[in-house]
ROTISE-992916 format. One line per 5 residues: their letters; for each residue x, y, z of N, C-alpha, C. Coordinates in Angstrom, 3 decimals, always signed. Atoms other than C-alpha are relative to their C-alpha. Layout:
<sites>
a	X:Y:Z:X:Y:Z:X:Y:Z ~ ...;
</sites>
This chain:
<sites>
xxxxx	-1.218:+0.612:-0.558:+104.724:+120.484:+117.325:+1.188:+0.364:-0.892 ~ -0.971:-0.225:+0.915:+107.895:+122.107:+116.205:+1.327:-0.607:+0.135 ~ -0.976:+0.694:-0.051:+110.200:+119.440:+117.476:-0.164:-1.276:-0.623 ~ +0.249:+0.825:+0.928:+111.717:+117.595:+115.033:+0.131:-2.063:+0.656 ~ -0.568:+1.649:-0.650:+112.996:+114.677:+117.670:-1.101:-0.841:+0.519;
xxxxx	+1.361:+0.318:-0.388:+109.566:+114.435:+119.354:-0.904:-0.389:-1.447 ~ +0.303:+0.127:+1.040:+108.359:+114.554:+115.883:+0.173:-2.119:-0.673 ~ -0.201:+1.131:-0.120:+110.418:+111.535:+115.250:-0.268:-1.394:+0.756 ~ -0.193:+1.004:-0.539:+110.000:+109.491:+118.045:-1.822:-0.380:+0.096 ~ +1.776:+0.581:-0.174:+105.580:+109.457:+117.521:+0.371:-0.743:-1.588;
xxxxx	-0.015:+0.989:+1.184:+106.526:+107.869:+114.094:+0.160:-1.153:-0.014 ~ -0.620:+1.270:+0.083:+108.450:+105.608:+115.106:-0.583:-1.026:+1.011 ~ +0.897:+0.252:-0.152:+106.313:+104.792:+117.618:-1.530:-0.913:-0.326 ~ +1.453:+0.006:+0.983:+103.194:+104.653:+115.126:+0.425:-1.232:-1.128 ~ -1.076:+0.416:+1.280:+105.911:+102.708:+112.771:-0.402:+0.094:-1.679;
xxxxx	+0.135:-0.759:+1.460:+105.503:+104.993:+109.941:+1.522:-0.149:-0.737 ~ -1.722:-0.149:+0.096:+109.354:+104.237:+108.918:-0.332:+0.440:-1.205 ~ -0.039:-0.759:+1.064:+108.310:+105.348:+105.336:+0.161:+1.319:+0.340 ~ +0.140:-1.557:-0.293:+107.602:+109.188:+106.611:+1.419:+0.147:+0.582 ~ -0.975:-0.195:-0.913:+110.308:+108.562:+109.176:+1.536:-0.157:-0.569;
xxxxx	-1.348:+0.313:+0.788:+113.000:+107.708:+106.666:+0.800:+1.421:-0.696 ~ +0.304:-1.078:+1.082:+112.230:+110.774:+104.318:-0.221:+1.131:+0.901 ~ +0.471:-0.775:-0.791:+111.492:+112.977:+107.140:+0.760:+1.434:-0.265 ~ -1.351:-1.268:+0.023:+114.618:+115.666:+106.788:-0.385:+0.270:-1.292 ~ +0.049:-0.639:+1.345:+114.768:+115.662:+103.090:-1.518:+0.637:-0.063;
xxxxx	+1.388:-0.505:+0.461:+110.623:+116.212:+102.991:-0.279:+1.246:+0.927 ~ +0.358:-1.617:-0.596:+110.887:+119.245:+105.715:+0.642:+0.815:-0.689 ~ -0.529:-1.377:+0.912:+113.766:+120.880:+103.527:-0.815:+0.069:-1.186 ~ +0.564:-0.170:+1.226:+111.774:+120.279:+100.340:-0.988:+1.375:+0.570 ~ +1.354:-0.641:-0.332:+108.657:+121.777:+102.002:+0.769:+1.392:-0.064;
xxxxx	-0.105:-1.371:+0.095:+110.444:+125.039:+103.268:+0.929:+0.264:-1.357 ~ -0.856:-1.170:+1.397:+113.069:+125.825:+100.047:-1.246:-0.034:-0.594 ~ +0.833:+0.362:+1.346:+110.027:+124.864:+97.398:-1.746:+1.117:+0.829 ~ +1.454:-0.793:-0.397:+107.512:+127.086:+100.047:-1.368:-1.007:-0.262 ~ +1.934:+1.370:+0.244:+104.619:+123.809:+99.748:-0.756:+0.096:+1.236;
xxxxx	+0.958:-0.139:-0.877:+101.569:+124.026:+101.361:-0.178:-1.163:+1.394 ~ +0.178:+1.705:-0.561:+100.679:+121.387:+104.061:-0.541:-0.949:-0.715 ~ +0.324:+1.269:+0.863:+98.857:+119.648:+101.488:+0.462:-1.019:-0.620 ~ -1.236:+0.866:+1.392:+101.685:+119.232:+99.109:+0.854:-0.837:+0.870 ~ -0.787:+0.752:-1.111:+103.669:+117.920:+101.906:-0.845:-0.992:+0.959;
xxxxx	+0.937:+1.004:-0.607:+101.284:+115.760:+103.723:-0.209:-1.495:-1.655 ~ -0.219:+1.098:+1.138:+101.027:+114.008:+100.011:+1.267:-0.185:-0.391 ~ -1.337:+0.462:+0.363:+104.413:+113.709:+99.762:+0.556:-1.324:+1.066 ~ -0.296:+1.057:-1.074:+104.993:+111.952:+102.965:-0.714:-0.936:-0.113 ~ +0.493:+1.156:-0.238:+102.412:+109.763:+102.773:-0.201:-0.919:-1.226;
xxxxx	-0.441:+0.610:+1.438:+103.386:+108.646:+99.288:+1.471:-1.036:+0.577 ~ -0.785:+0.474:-0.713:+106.648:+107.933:+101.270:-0.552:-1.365:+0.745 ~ +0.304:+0.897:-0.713:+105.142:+105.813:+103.591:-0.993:-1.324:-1.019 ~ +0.471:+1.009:+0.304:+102.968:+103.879:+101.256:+1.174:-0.620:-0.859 ~ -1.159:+0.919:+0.615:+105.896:+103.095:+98.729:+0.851:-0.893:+0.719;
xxxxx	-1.333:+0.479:-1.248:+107.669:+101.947:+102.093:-0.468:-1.771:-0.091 ~ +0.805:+1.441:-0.186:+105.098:+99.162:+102.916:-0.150:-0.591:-1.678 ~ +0.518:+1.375:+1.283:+104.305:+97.921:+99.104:+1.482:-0.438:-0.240 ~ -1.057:+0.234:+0.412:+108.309:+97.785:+99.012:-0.073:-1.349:+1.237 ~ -0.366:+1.405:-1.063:+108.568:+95.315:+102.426:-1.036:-0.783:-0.684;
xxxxx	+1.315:+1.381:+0.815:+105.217:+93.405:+100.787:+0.803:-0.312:-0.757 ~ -0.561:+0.928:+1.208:+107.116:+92.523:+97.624:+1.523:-0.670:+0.809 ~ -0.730:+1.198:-0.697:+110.164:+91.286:+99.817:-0.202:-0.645:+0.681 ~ +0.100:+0.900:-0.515:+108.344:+89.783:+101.936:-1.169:-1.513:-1.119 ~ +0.835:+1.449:+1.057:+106.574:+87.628:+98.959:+1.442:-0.492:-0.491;
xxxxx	-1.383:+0.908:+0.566:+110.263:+86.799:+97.370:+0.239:-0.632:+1.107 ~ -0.509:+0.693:-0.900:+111.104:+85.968:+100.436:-0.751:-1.674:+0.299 ~ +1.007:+1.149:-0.303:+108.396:+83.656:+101.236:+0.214:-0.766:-1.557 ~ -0.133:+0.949:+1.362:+108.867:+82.216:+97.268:+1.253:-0.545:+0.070 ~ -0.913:+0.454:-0.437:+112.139:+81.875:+98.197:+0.840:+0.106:-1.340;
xxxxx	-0.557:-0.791:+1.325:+113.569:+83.759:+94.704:+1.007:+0.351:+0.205 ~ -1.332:-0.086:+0.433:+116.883:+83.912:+93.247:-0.376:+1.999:+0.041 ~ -0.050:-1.109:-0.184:+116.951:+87.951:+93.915:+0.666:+0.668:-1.731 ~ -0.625:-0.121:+1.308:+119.123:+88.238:+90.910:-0.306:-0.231:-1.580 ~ +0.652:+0.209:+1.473:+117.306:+86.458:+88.167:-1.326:+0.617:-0.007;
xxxxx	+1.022:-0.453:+0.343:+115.121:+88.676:+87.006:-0.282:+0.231:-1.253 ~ -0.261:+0.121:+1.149:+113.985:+89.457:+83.517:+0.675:+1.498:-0.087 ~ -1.132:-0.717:+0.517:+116.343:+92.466:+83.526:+1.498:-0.608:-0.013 ~ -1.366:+0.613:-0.275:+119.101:+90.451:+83.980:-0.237:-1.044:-1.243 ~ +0.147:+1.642:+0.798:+118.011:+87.454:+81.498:+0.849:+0.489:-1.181;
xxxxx	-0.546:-0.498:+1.312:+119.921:+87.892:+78.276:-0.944:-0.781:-1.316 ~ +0.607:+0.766:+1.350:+118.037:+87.129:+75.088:+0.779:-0.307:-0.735 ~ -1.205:+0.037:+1.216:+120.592:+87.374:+72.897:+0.523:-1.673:-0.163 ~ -1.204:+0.854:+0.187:+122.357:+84.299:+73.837:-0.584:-1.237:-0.384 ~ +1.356:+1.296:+0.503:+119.429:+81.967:+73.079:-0.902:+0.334:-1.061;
xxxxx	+0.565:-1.140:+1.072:+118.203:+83.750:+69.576:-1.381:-1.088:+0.181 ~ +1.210:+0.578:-0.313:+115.382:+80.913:+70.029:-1.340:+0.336:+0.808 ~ +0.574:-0.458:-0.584:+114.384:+82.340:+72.861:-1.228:+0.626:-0.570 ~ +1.066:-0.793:+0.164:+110.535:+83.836:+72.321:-0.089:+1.460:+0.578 ~ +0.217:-0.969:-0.968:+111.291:+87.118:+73.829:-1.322:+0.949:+0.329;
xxxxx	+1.487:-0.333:-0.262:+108.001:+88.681:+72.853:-0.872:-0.744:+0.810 ~ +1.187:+0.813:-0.629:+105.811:+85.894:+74.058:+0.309:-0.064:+2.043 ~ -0.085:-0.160:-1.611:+107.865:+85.821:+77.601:-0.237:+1.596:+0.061 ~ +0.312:-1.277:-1.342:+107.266:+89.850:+78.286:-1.217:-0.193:-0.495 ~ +1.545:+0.048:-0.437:+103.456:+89.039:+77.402:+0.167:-1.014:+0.891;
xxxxx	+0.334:+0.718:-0.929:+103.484:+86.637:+79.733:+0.767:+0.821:+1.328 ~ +0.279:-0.912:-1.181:+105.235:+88.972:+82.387:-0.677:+1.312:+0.546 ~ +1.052:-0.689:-0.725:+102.508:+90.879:+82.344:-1.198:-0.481:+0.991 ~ +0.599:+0.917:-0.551:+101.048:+88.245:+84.405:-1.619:+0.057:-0.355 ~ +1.601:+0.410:+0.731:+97.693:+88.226:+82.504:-0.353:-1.326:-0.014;
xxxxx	+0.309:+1.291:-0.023:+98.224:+84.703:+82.153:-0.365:-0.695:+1.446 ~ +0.109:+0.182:-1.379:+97.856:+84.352:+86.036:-1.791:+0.230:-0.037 ~ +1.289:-0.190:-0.341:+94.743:+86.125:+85.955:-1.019:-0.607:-1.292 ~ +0.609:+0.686:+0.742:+93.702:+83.894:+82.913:-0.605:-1.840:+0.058 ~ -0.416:+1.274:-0.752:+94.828:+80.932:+85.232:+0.621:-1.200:-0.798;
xxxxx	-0.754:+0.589:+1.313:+96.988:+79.536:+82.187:+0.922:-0.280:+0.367 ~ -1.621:+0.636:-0.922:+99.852:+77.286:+83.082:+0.885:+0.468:-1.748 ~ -1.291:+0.084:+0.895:+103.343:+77.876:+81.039:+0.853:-1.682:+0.309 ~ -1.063:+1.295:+0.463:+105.757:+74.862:+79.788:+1.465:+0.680:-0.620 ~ -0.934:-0.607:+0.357:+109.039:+76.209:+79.801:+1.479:-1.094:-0.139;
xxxxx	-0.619:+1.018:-0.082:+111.204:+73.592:+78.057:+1.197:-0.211:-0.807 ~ -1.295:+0.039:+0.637:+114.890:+72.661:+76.816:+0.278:-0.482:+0.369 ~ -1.148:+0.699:-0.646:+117.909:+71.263:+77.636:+0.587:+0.244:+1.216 ~ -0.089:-0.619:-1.944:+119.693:+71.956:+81.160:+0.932:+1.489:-0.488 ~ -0.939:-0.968:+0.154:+121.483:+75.225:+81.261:-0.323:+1.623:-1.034;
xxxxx	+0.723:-1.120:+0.541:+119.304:+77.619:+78.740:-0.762:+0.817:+0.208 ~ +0.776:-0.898:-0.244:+117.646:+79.590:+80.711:-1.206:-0.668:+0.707 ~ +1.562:+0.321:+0.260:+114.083:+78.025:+81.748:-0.086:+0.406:+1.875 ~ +0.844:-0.721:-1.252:+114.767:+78.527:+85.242:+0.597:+1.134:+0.690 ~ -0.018:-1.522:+0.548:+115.930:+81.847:+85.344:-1.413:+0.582:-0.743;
xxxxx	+1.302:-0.071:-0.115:+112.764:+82.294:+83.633:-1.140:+0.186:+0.798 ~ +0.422:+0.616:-1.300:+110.861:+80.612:+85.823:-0.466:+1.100:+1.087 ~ -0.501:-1.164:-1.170:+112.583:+83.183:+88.415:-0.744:+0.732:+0.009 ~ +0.759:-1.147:+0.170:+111.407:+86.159:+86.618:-1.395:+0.262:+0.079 ~ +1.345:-0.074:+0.286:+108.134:+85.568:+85.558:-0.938:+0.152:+1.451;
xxxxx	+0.522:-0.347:-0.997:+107.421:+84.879:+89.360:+0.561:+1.383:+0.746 ~ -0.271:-1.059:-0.810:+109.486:+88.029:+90.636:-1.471:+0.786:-0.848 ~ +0.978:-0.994:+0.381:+107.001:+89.802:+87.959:-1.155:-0.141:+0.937 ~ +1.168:+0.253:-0.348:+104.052:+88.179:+89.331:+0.110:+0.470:+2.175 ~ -0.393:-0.682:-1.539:+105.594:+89.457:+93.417:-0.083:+1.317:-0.229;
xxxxx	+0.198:-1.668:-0.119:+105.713:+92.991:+92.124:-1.293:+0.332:+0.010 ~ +1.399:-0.527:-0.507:+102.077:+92.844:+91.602:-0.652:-0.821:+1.013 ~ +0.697:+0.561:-1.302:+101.419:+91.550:+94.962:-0.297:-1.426:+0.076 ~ +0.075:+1.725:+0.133:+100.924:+87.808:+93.866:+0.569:-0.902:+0.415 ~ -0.851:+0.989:-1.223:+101.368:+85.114:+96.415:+0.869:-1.134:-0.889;
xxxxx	-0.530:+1.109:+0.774:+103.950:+82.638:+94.534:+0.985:-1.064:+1.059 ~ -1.176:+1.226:-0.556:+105.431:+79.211:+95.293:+0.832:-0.791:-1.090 ~ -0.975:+0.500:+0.697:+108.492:+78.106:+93.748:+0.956:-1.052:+0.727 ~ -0.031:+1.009:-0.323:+109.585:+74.720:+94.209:+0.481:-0.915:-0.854 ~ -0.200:+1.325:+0.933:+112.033:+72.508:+92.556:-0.511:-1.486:+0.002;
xxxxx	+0.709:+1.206:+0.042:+110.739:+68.985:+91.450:+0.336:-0.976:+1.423 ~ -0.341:+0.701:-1.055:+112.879:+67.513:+94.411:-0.575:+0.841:+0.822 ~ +0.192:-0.918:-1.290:+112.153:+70.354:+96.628:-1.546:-0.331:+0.858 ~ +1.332:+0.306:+0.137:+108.582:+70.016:+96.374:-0.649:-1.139:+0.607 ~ +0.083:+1.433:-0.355:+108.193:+66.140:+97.109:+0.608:-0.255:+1.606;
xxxxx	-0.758:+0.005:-1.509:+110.550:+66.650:+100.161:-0.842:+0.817:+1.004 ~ +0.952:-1.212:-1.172:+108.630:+69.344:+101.741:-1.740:-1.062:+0.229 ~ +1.411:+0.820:+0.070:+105.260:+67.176:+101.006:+0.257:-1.636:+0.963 ~ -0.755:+1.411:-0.496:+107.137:+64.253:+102.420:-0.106:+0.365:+1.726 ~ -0.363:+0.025:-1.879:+108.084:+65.658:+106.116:-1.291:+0.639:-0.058;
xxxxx	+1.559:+0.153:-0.252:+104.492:+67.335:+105.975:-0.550:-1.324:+0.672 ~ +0.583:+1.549:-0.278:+103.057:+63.834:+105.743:+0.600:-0.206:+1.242 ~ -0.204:+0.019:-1.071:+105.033:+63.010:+108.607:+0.009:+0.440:+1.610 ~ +0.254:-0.884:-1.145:+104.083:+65.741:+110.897:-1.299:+0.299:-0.026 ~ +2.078:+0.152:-0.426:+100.368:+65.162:+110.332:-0.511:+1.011:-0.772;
xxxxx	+0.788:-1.598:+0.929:+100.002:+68.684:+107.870:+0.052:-0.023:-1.191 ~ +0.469:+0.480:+1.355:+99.574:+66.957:+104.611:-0.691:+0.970:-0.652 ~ +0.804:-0.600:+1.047:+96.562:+68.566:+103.993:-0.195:+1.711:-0.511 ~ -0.239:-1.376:+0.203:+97.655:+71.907:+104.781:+0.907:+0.808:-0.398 ~ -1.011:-0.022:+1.201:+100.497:+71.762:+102.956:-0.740:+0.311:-1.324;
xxxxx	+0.794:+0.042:+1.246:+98.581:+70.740:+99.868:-0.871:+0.927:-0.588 ~ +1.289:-0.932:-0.236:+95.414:+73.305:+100.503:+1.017:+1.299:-0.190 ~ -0.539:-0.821:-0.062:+98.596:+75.855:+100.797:+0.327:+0.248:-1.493 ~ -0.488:-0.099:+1.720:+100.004:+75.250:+97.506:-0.919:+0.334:-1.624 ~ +1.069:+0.144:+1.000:+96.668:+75.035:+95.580:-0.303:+1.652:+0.213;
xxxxx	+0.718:-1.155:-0.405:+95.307:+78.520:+97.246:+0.937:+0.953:-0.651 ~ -0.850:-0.519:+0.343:+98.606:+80.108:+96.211:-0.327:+1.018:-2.016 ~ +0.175:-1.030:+0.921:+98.693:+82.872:+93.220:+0.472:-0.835:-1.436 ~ -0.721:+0.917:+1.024:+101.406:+80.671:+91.033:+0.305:-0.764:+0.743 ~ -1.243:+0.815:-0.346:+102.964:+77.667:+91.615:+0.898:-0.169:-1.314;
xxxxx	-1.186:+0.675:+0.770:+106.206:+76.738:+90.403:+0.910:-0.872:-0.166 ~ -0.462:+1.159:-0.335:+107.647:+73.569:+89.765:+1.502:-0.169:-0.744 ~ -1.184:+0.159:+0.692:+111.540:+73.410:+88.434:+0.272:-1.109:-0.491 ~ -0.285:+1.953:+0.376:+112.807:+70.059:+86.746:-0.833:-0.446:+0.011 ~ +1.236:+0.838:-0.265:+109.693:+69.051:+86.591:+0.315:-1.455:-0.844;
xxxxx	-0.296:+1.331:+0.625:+109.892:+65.142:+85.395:+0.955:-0.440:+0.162 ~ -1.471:+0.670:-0.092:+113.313:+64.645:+86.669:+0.022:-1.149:+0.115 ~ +0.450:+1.842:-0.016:+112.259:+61.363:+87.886:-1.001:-0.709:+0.073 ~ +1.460:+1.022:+0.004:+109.474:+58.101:+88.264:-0.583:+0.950:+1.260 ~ +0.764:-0.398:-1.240:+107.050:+59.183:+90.687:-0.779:-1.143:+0.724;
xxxxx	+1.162:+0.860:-0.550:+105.518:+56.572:+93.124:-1.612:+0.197:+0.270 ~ +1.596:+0.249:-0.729:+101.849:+55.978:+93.948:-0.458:+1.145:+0.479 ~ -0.124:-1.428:-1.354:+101.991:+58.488:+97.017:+0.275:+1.563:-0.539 ~ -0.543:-1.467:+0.040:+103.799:+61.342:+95.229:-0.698:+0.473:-1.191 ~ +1.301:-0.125:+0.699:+101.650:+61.209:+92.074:-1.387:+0.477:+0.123;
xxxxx	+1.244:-0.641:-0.570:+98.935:+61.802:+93.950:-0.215:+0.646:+0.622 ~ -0.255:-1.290:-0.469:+100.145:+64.371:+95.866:-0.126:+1.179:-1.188 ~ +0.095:-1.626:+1.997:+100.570:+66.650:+91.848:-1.481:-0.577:-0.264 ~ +1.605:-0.133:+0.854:+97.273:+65.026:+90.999:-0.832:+1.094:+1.270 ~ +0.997:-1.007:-1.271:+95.607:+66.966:+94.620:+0.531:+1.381:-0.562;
xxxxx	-0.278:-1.513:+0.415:+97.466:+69.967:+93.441:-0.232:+0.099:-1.263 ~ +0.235:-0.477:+1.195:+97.029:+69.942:+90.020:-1.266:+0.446:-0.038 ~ +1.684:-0.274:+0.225:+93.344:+69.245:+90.159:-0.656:+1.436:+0.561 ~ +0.623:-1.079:-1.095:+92.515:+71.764:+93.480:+0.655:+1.482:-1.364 ~ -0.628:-0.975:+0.845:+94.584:+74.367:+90.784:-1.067:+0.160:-1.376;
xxxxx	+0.507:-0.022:+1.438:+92.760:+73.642:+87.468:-1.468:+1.146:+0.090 ~ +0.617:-0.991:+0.668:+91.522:+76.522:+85.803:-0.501:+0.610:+1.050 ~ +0.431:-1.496:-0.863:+91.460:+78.789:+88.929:+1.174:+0.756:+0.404 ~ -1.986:-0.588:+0.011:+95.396:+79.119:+89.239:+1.150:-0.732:-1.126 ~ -1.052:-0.085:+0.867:+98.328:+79.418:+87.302:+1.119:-1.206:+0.630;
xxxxx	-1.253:+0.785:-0.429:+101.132:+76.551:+87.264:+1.164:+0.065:-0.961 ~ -1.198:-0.023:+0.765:+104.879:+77.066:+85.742:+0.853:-1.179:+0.102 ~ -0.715:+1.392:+0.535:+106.653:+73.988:+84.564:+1.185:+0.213:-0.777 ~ -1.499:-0.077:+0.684:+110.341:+74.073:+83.919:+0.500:-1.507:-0.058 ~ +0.075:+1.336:-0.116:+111.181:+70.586:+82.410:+1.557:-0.092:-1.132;
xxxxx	-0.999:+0.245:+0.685:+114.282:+69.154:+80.676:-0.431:-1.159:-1.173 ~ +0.534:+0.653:+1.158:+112.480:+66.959:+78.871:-1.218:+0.177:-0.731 ~ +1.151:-0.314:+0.464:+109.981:+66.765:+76.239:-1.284:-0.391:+0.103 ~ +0.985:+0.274:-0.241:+106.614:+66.878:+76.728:-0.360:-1.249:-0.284 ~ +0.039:+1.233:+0.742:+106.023:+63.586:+75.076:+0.484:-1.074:+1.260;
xxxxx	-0.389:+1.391:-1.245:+108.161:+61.730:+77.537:-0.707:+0.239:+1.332 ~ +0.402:-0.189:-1.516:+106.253:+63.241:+80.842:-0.932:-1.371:-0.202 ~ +1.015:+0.534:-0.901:+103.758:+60.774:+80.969:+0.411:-1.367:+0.371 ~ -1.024:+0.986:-0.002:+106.397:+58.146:+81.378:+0.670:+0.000:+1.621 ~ +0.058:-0.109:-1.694:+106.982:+59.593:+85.009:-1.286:-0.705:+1.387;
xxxxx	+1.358:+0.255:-0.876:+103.853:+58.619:+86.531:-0.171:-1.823:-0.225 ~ +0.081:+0.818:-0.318:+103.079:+55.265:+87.901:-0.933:-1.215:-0.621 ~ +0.693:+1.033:+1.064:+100.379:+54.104:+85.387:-0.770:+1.254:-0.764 ~ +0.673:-1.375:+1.350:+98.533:+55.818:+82.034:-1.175:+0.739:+1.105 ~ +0.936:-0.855:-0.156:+95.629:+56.988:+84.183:-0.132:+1.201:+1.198;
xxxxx	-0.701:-1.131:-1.343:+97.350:+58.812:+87.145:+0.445:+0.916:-1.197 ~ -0.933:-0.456:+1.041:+99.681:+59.905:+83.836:-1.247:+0.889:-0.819 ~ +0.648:-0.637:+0.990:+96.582:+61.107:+81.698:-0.966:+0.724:+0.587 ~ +1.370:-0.564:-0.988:+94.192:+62.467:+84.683:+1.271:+1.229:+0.050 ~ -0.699:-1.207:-0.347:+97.311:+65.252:+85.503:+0.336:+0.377:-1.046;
xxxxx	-0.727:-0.804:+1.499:+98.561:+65.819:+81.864:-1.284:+0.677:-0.603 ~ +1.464:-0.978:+0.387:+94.891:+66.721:+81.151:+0.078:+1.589:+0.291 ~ +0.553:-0.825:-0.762:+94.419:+69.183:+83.112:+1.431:+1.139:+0.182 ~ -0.937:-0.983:-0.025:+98.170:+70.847:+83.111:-0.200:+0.368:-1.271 ~ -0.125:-0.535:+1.468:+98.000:+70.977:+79.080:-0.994:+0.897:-0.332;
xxxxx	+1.325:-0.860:+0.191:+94.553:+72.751:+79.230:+0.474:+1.587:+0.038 ~ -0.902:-1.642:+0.053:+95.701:+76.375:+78.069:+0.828:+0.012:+0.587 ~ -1.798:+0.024:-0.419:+99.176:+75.827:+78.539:+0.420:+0.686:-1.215 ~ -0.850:-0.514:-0.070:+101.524:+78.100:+77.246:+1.633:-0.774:-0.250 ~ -1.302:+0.426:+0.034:+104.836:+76.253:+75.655:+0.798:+0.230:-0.641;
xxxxx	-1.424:-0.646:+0.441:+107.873:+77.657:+75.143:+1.343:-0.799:-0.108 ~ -0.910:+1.532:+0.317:+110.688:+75.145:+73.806:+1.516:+1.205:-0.083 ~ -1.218:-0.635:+0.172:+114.247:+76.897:+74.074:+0.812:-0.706:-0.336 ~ -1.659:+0.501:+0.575:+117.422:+75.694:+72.232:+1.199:+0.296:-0.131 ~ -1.041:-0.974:+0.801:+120.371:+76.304:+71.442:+1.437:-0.609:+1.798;
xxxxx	-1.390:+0.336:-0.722:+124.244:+76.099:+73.848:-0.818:+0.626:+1.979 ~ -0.224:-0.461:-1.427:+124.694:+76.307:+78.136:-0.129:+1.241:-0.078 ~ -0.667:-1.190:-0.584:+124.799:+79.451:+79.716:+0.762:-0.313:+0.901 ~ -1.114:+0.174:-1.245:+126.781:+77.947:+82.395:+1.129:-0.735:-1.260 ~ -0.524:+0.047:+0.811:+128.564:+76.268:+79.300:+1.246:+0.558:-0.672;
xxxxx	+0.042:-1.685:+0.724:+129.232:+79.742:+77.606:+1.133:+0.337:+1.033 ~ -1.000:-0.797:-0.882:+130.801:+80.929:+80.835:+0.911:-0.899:+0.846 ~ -0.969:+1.029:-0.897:+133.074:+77.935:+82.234:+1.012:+0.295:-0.544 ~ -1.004:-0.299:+0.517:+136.636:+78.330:+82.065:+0.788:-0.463:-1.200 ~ +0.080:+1.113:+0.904:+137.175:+75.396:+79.720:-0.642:+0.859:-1.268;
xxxx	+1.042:-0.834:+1.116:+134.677:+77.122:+77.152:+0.844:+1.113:-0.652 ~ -0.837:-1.414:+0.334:+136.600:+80.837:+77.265:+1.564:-0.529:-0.266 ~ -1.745:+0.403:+0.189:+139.929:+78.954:+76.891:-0.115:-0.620:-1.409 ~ +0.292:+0.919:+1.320:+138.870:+76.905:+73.655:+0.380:+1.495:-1.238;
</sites>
């Protein structure tokens, strides 16, 4: 078949849009560079697979529902010399995922943790890893109209099965009865077969001060602290740093 339009339109068809994207540039390569059909048959279909693992990883941010922007090329170390920067790029090698090791990523508001957070799960989307990211309110709300629409448990069963979860603010506030025992179903269904990330403003010490009595409080702190991973950051805002107020001083 030496038409290139007919050519086109069985691709698109077939929905090869990788081949079909690259199509022009990979016929001139072929004839200036003289490549065999081989070399060109592996070229295209290099095309086409980079195509699909590229829509897979947006369609996992998407579904995590990721700040696009915070990633750890974007994070600045510098501005938090506290920062662990070694210990966070071993941990975005997501080893700790496949070690099923929760992180504690903890400070004050404004230093980074969830930005962090961000990255560590974009890392864990580039290698194909289903993640849920979920601020402390976010989380409770979504579990909330569940309950009300009768899919509690498949909510819950969703979150546990998941690659990472990720919880932002974690401890922002008391937790009742009900919602306690919603993190104890996920914590537990999670323990030591998946990874959980904990971005908290306060210190560990005070979490168990959220929970409704010591043994709701000491049945989930068990079981999150178990090869945990904690990273304590200090130091000034980044939103701080960059307010107009700040640069005017």
């Amino acid at each position: 078949m030496s038409n290139p339009a007919e050519l086109k339109s069985l691709l698109k068809a077939l929905k090869l849009s990788g081949i079909l994207d690259h199509l022009d540039v990979r016929l001139m390569e072929a004839q200036n560079n003289e490549l065999s059909f081989s070399e060109l048959l592996a070229m295209i279909l290099t095309d086409e697979m980079d195509a699909r693992r590229n829509r897979k990883l947006q369609r996992l941010i998407k579904r995590a529902h990721l700040n696009p922007g915070q990633t750890l090329e974007s994070f600045d170390f510098s501005f938090n010399p506290s920062t662990n920067a070694v210990h966070i790029r071993e941990l975005a090698t997501c080893q700790f995922i496949e070690r099923a090791e929760n992180v504690f990523l903890l400070g004050p508001t404004g230093t980074g943790k969830t930005h962090l957070a961000q990255a560590l799960s974009h890392m864990a989307c580039r290698q194909h890893l289903v993640v849920d990211f979920y601020s402390f309110h976010e989380l409770f709300a979504t579990l909330t109209r569940a309950d009300l629409a009768g899919r509690l448990d498949r909510q819950i069963g969703s979150l546990i099965k998941s690659d990472l979860c990720v919880i932002d603010d974690f401890a922002f506030k008391k937790m009742d009865q009900k919602t306690a025992e919603w993190l104890y179903a996920i914590v537990d269904g999670r323990y030591a077969l998946r990874s959980i990330i904990l971005t908290s403003n306060r210190a560990l010490s005070d979490w168990a001060g959220i929970f409704p009595d010591k043994v709701m409080a000491n049945a989930v702190m068990d079981r999150l602290a178990h090869n945990a991973h904690q990273i304590v950051i200090k130091g000034e805002s980044f939103r701080k740093k960059n307010s107009p107020q700040h640069e005017g001083a």
